[in-house]
N, C-alpha and C positions, 0 to 999 in steps of 0.2 A: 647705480654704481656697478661698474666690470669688474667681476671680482678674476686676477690670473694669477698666473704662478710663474715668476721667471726663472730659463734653466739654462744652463751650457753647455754644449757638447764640445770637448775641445778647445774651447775659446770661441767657438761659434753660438752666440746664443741669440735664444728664443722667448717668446711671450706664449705661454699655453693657456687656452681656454676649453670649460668644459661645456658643449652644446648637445648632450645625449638627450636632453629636453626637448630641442628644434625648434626652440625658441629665439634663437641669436641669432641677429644678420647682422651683418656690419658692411657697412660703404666701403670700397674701395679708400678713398679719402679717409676714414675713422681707424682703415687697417695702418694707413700710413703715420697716422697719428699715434697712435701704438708706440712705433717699430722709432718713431722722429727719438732722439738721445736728448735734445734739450728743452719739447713741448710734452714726452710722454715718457713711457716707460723706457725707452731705448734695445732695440733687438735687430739681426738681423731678419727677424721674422716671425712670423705670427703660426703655429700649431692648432689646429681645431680640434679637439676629443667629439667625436658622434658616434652615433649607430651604425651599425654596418648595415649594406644590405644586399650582399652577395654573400654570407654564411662564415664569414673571420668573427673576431671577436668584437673587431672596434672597427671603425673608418674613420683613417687621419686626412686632415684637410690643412694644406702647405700652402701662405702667402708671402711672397716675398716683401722685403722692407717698402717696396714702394706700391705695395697693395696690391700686386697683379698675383693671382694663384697658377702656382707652377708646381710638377708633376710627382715631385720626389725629395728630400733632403735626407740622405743618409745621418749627420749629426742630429739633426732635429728629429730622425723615424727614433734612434736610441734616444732620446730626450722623452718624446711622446710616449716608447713602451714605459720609461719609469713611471713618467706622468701616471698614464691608468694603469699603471700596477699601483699606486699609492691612492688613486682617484676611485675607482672601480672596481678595488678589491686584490687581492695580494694575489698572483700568478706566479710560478716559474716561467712559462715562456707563454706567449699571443701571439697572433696574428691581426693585420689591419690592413685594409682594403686603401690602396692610393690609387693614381691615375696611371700609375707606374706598373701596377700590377700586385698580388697580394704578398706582403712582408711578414716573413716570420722572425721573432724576437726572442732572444733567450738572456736572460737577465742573469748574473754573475755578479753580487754585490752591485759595487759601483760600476761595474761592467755590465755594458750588454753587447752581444752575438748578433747583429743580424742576417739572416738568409736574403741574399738580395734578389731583385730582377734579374733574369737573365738579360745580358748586356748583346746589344746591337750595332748594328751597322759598324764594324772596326774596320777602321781605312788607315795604313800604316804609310807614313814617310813618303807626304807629299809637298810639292812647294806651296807657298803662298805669298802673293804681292804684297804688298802694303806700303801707303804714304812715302814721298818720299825717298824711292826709289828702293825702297828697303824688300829683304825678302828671308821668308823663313822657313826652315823645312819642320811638319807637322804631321799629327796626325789624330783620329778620331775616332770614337765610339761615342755610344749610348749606354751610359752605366742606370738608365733610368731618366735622366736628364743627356742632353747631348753637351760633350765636353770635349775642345779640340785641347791637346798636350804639346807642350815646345820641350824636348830635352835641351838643357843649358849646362854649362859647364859651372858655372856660380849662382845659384839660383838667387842670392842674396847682392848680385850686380843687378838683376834685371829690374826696371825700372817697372814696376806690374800694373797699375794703375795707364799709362800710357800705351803701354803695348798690350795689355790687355782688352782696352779698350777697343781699339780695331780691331782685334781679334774677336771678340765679341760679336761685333757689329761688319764682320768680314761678307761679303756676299756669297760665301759659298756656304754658308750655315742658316741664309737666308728662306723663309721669315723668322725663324723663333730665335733664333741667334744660337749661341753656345758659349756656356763659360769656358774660362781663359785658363789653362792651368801650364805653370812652369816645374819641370822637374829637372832636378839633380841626382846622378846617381851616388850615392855613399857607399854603398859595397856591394856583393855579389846580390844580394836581396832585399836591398836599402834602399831606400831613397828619402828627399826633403820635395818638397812641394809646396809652392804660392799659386794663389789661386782669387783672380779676376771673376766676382760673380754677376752673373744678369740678376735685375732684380734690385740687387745693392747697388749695382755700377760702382763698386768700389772693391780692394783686397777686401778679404776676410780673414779672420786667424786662423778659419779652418773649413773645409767642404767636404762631406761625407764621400756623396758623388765624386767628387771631384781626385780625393783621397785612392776610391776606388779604380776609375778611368787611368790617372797615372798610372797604379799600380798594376793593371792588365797589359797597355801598352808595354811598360818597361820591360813585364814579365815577356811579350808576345817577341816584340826587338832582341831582347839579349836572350830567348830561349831557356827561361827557367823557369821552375816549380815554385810555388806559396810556401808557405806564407810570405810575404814582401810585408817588413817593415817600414810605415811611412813618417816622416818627422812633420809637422803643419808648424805654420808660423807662429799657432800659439806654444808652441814648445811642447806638447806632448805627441804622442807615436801611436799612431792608429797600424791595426794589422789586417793585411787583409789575405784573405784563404779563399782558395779555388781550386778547381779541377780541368787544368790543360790539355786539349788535345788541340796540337798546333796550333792554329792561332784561335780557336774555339775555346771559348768558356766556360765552365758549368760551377754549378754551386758552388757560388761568389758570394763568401761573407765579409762583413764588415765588424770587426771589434773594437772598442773604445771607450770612454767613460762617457757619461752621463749625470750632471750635476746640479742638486736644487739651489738658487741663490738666494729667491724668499718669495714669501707670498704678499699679494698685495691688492688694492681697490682702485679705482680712478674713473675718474666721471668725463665721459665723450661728450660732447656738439653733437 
């Protein structure tokens, strides 16, 4: 028997397991089986707790719902720091080695702080073809994960699932693709955000990453300071805080809750 823990960051949630042992492997196929809503536990994704081994405290390990491991989840990294704060022993803040680079956590009650990656590649307000004859003006960064942003005027018009999807799967984000994120501005330092993920190929109710890339872009386009307010489809407001110099970013964090739903067993194939 698997014994996990399932959590949700914002309405994005996860299946955590503890492998500090290095005893767990799981197939590709057994992760999907997890993450499946009506054969398993139901998540957008799977959380690993391990050993570090580049001198953080833990190293988290990200699969996406369809079993493929990808580099980063901002909601899932605050998921993972409560995890082994409750797992591993009671901390104020950690750190944990991803592929993304090492994240530091600061936990605030139901809140956690985290220090993000420094963010790459930001490409501002270009076109892009699509289906159809259709076309859209974008633009992109690497908040840890590569994320291309559409500003919309109604974020809750756009059909996300459809357009996200090409957008996804766009040739200029080719191979690894890039999640799809739509934003809306709400006010001087607002915004609402949906967000088309690889991995799930579907919305999600919320994207850490994704949460974040809005948030720099907007900040980079309209020329303002953090903290940026962000609304996610599950209804709550993630914050995110940074240090501007023109379109350059530095210490980008991520705020937000982090929530246990329950603990539980289940037996793989």
């Amino acid at each position: 028997m698997l014994r996990f823990t399932k959590m949700n960051g914002a309405g994005n949630d996860f299946v955590l397991l503890d492998n500090r042992a290095g005893d767990l492997s799981l197939t590709r196929a057994q992760i999907a089986r997890l993450c499946d809503r009506h054969r398993g536990v139901g998540a957008d994704g799977v959380l690993v707790l391990e050993r570090p081994a580049n001198g953080a405290d833990f190293r988290m390990r990200y699969y996406n719902a369809d079993g493929g491991e990808a580099e980063m989840c901002g909601n899932g990294a605050r998921c993972f720091a409560r995890y082994a704060d409750r797992t591993a022993g009671p901390r104020a803040q950690l750190t944990f080695e991803t592929p993304a680079g090492v994240i530091a956590a600061q936990l605030e009650g139901e809140l956690v702080r985290l220090k993000m990656s420094e963010p790459r590649d930001l490409e501002l307000d270009f076109d892009l073809d699509l289906p159809n004859e259709k076309q859209v003006r974008a633009s992109f960064v690497d908040s840890g994960v590569p994320h291309v942003v559409v500003a919309v005027p109604e974020v809750q018009q756009v059909d996300v699932r459809s357009l996200g999807a090409h957008l996804r799967h766009h040739e200029k984000f080719s191979p690894r693709g890039a999640n799809a994120n739509f934003s809306e501005k709400r006010g001087p330092r607002s915004i609402a955000v949906r967000t088309f993920e690889r991995g799930v190929e579907d919305e999600t109710l919320a994207c850490g990453t994704g949460v974040v890339a809005s948030a720099l872009i907007f900040a980079a386009r309209e020329s303002v300071d953090g903290p940026i307010d962000v609304l996610v489809r599950g209804g709550e407001t993630l914050q995110v805080g940074f240090r501007r110099e023109g379109k350059n970013f530095h210490d980008v964090t991520l705020t937000g809750p982090a929530d246990f739903v329950f603990d539980g067993a289940i037996e793989l194939e």
